[in-house]
N, C-alpha and C positions, 0 to 999 in steps of 0.2 A: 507559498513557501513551504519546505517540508523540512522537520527535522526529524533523524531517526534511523535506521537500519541502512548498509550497503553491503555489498559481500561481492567477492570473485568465486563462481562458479563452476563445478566441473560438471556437465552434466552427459550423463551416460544413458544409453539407451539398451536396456536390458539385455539382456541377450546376442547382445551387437559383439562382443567379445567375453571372455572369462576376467580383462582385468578395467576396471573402474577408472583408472588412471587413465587409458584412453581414449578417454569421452572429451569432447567440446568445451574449451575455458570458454566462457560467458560472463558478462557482468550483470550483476544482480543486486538485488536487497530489498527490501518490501520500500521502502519510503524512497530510495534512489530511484526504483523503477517507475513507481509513479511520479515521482519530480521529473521523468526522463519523457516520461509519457505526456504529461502538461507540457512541455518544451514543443515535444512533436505535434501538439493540437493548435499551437499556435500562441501561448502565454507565456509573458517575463516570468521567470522563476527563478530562486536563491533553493540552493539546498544546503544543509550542516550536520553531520554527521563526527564519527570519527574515525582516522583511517592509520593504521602503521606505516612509520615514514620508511617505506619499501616501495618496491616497483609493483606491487601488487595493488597496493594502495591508489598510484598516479593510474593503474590499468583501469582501476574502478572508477575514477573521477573524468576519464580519457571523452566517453561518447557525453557528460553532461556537458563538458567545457566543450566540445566540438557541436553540440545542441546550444552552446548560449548559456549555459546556466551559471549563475554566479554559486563561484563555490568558492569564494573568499573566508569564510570562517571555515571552513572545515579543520581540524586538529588534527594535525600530525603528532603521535606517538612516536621519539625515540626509539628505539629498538625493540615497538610494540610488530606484531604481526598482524596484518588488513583482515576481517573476517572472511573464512572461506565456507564452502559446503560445499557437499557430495549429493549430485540430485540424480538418481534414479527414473529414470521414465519408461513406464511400460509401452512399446513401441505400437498395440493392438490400439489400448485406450486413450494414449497421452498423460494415464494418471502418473504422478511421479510421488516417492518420498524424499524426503531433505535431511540430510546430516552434518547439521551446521557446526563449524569448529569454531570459537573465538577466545582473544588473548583478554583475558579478563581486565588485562589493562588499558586498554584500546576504549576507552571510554568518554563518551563527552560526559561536560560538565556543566550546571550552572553556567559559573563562570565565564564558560564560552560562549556564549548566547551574546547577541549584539540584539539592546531592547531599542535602538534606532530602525535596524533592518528590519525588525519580527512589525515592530508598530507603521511601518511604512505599507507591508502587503496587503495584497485583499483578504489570502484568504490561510488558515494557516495548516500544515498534514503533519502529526507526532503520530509515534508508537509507543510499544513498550519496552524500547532496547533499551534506555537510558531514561528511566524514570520519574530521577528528580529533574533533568535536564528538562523532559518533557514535560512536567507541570509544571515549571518555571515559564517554560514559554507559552503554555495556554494561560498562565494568568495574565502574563503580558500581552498576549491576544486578548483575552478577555477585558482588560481595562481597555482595551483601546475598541473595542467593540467589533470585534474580529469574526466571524465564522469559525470554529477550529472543528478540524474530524481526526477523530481518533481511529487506527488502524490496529486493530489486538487481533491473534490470534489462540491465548494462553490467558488462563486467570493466575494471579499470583503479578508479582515483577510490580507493586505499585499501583496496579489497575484499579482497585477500588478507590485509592485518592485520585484519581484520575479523573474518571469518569464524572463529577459533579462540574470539573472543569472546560468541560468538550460541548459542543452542540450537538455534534453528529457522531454518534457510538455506529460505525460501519466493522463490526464482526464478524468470524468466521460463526457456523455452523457448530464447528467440536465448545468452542467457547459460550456460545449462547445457550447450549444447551447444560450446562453449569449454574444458570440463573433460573428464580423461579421454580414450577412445578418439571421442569426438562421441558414442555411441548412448545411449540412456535409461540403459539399466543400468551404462553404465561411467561417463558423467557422474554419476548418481546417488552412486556408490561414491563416487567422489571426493571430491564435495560435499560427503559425509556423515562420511570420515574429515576432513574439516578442520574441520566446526563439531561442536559439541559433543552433541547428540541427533537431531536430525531432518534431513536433506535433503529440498526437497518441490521440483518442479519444474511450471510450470502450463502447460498445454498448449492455452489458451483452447478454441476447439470440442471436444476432445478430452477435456475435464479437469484433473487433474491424475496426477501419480506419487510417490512417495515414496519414501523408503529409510532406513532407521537406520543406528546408526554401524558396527553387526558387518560391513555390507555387503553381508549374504545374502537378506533377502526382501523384493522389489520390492510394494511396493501399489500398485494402479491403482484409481481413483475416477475414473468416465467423468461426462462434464458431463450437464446438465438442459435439456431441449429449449424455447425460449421463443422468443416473435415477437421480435425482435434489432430492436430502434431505432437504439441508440448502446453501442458495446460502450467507450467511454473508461471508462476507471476500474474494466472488472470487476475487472481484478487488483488495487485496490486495495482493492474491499471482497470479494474473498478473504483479502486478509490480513482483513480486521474480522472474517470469518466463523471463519477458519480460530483466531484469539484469544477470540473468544467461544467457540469449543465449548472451546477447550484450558481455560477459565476453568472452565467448567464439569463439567471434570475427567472430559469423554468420552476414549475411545480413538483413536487415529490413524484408523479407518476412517470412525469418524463425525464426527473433526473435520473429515478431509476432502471429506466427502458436504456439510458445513452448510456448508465455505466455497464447493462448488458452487455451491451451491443461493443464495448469499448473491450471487454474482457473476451469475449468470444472470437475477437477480430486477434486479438494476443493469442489466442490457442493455435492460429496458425505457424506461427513461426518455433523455432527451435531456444530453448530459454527463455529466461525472463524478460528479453530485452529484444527477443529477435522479431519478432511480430507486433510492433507499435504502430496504430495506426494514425495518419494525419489527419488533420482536421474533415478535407475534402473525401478520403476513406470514409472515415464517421459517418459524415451524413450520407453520403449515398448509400451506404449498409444501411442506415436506419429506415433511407425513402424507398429502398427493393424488399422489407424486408415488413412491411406491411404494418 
């Protein structure tokens, strides 16, 4: 189950013309795309978010429900507008930047959380768009004995009350290195004495690293070489990769080769959403690819 970020998409390919607006609508969001991407591996999923009662909104929610995914909680905001951004992607490297717009109103809440649906899943994916919404529902994963991973890419928004609640702190790079002394290993430390089992931090071309809570032995999981289209959203379906091995009750070393492997296979395609790989994709990437 994921609660947390969705957005509609424009994404532009640098150079491709002088105006922005005529780039590729896409659907996106760090926690939709991975709920989208769990969907495509082959797992029941719920997603909850919030979305403006617009067509923008129902465009966002269009490929979950068409994947299966129960989006019965999701909030419609009245005459809120659905979050959008402007993604940039350099057409050489696939790097892109993100110019996210949101209606500050467009917000879940507490309140919206169904603690029947959250206590029923295996396993549970927040961020840090809606903060109190998000610890509300890791603590209700957490009593019910839940797995919960946290997806930050930003300190501030809540994340320090967060993080004691989460099992798996799976961070960006720019954020981890905010913890600690800045370097891998002392950020790592840190991370990892604040949430509750796992610190992971993602290194995009690099991979990712890891570290549990005793503090002592750093895992490195180097990334998977691919023709790089559009790198939007790999970190999002590292988180789907990195919850699907954990579901499947692999060790830290493999769960973080499969969320390589899951995020590399995403760089091919166009947006955040355009290059999901399915389950039978996965593995054979993972068994060609040594």
């Amino acid at each position: 189950m994921g609660i947390g970020q969705n957005s509609l998409d424009r994404v532009w390919l640098a150079g491709s013309s002088d105006d922005p607006a005529r780039g590729v609508e896409a659907t996106g969001g760090q926690v939709a795309t991975a709920v989208l991407a769990l969907a495509r591996l082959g797992l029941r999923c719920a997603y909850v978010g919030a979305i403006g009662a617009d067509p923008e909104g129902e465009r966002v929610l269009e490929p979950l429900l068409r994947a299966g995914v129960d989006c019965s909680r999701v909030r419609r905001v009245l005459g809120g507008q659905t979050r959008r951004a402007l993604i940039r992607v350099e057409p050489e490297s696939g790097e892109r930047t993100v110019e996210p717009e949101r209606d500050p109103a467009v917000r879940l809440r507490p309140a919206d959380l169904d603690s029947g649906q959250i206590e029923s899943a295996r396993a549970l994916l927040i961020d840090v768009e809606d903060p109190e919404a998000s610890l509300r529902a890791a603590e209700l994963a957490n009593a019910a004995e839940l797995p919960v991973v946290l997806d930050a890419d930003r300190r501030g928004g809540g994340l320090d009350a967060l993080l004691p609640a989460v099992d798996f702190a799976v961070v960006s790079h720019e954020l981890a290195a905010s913890f600690g002394d800045g370097s891998l290993r002392g950020a790592l430390r840190e991370l990892a004495a604040r949430c509750r089992r796992l610190a992971v931090m993602t290194l995009g071309g690099g991979g990712a690293a890891a570290m549990a809570r005793d503090g002592e032995t750093l895992l490195e999981s180097p990334a998977f070489e691919v023709e790089v289209r559009d790198t939007t959203g790999a970190g999002d379906v590292f988180h789907a990769g990195f919850l699907w091995g954990l579901l499947q009750g692999w060790d830290a070393e493999a769960v973080l080769r499969t969320a390589n492997a899951a995020a590399a296979l995403s760089c091919r395609g166009l947006g955040a959403q355009g290059g999901l790989p399915d389950s039978e994709q996965l593995a054979a990437f993972l068994g060609t690819s040594g």
